[in-house]
C-alpha positions in Angstrom: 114.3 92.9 106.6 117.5 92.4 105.1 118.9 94.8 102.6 120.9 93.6 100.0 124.3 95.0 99.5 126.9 94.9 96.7 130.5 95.0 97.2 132.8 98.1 95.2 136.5 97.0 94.6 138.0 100.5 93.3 141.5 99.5 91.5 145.2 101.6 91.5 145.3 103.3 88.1 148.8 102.7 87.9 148.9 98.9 89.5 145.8 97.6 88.9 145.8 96.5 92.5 142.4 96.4 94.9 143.1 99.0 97.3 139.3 99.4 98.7 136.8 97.1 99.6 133.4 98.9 100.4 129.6 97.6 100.8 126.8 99.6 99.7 123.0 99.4 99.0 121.0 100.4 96.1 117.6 102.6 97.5 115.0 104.2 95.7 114.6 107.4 97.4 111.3 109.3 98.0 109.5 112.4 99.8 107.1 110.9 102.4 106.1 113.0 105.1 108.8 115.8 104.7 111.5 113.2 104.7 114.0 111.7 102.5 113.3 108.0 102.7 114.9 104.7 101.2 113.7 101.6 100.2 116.0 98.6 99.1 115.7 98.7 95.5 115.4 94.8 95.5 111.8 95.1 97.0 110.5 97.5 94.3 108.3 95.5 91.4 107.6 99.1 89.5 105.9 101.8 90.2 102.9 103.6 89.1 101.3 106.9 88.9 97.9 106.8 91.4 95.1 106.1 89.6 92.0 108.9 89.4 90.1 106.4 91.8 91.4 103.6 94.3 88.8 101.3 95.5 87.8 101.2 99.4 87.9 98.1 101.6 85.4 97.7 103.8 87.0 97.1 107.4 90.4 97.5 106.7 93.0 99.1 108.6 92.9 102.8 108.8 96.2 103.2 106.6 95.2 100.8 103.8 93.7 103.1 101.5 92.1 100.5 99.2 92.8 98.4 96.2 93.9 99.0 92.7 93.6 96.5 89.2 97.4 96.8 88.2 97.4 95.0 84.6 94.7 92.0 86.3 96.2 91.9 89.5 94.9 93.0 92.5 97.3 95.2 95.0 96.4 96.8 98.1 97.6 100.3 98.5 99.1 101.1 102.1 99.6 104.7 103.3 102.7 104.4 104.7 102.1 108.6 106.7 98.8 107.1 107.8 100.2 104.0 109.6 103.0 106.2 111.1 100.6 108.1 112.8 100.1 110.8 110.1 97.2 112.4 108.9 95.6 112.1 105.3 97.0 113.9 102.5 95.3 114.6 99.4 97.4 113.2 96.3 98.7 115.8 94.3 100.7 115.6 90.3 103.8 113.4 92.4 102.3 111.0 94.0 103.2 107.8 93.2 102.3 103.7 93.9 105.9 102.1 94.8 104.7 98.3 94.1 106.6 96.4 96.5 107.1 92.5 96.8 108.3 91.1 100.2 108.4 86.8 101.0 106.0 86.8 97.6 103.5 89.6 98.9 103.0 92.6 96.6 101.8 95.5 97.9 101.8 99.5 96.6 103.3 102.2 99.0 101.5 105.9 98.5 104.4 108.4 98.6 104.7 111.8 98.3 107.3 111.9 95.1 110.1 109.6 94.1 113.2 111.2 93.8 116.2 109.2 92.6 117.5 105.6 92.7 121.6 105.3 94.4 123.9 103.5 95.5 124.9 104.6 99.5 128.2 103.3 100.8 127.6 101.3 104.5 130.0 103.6 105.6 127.0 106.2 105.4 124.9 104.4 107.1 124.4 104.6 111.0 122.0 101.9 112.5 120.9 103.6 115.7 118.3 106.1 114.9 119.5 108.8 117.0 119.5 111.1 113.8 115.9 110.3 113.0 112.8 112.9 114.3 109.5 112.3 115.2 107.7 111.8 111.8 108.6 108.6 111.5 108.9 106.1 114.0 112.0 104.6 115.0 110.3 101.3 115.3 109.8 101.1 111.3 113.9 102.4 110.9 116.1 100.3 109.5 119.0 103.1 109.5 119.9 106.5 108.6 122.1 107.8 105.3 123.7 110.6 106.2 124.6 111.9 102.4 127.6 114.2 101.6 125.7 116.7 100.2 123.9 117.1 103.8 120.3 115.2 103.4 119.4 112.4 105.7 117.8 109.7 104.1 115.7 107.5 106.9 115.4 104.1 105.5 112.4 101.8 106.0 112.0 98.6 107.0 108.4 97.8 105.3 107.8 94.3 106.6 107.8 95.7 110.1 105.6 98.5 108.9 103.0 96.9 107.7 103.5 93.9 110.2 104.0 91.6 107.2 106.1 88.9 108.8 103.2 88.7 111.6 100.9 88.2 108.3 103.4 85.4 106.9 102.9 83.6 110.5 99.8 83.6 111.0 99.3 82.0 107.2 101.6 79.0 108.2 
C-alpha cells in the first residue's frame, strides 16, 4: 500500500528563497494493542463511535467481528488485535470504527482510541521494522515513526492485513 506523501518547501525569511525540501505523510494515529499506530489519512472515509450491538456473521474469519448499517450501507467490522494474533477485548467509552476505503472496498477498523491526526516528516520514518515488538507483526508494517517527543508510531499497511489485494484478485 502506498502512502501518500506531500511535499513542505520552508522559505528564508529574509530571501524568500526555498532552502528545504522535505516529504511527509498525513496519519491518523490510534491506541491498538498498547501501541501507537498510523494509518494514511487518505484511506480513512470517517469514523464512528461502536455501535451498542454489531451483527455476527456466520462463518467468517475469527477477526471479523461482524457487520454494522452505517447510514444504509453495509460495512464489515475487522478486529485488527484479533487478526494479529491478539485476544478479544471488550469495547470500552474509546473505542472507535475507523471506516476505511482501499481499491473501492470499505471496511471499519475496531481500535482501541484515536488519538490525533499529523503530519510525520519521511525523515522519521525508518522502513525496516527493527524498532517494532511482538504485538504486531512485522508482516502487516509498513514502517516505524520515531517522533521527537519519544513515541513510536508503528504504521499499518491494511491491505496486507486484511489480505485485501488477494480479495481484489480473486474477484478479477
Amino acid at each position: 500500500m502506498s502512502a501518500t506523501t506531500t511535499e513542505t518547501v520552508n522559505r528564508s525569511a529574509d530571501t524568500g528563497e526555498n532552502i528545504a525540501l522535505e516529504s511527509e505523510r498525513t496519519l491518523l494515529v490510534f491506541d491498538l494493542v498498547g501501541e501507537y499506530c498510523g494509518l494514511d489519512v487518505n484511506l480513512v472515509r470517517e469514523i464512528v463511535h461502536v455501535p451498542p450491538r454489531i451483527t455476527r456473521v456466520p462463518n467468517a474469519p475469527h477477526y471479523v467481528r461482524g457487520v454494522i448499517n452505517l447510514r444504509g450501507t453495509v460495512i464489515p467490522v475487522l478486529d485488527c488485535a484479533l487478526k494479529m494474533g491478539g485476544s478479544f477485548t471488550a469495547n470500552t467509552s474509546e473505542s472507535r470504527i475507523v471506516v476505511a476505503e482501499f481499491e473501492g472496498i470499505q471496511f471499519g477498523v475496531l481500535v482501541d482510541a484515536v488519538r490525533e491526526v499529523r503530519s510525520v516528516p519521511d525523515s522519521l520514518i525508518e522502513s525496516d521494522g527493527s524498532a517494532s515488538n511482538d504485538s504486531i507483526g512485522t508482516e502487516y508494517v509498513i514502517g516505524i515513526a520515531k517522533m521527537d517527543d519519544g513515541r513510536l508510531i508503528v504504521l499499518l499497511d491494511l491491505a496486507e492485513l486484511f489480505e485485501i489485494t488477494q480479495l481484489l484478485e480473486e474477484e478479477n
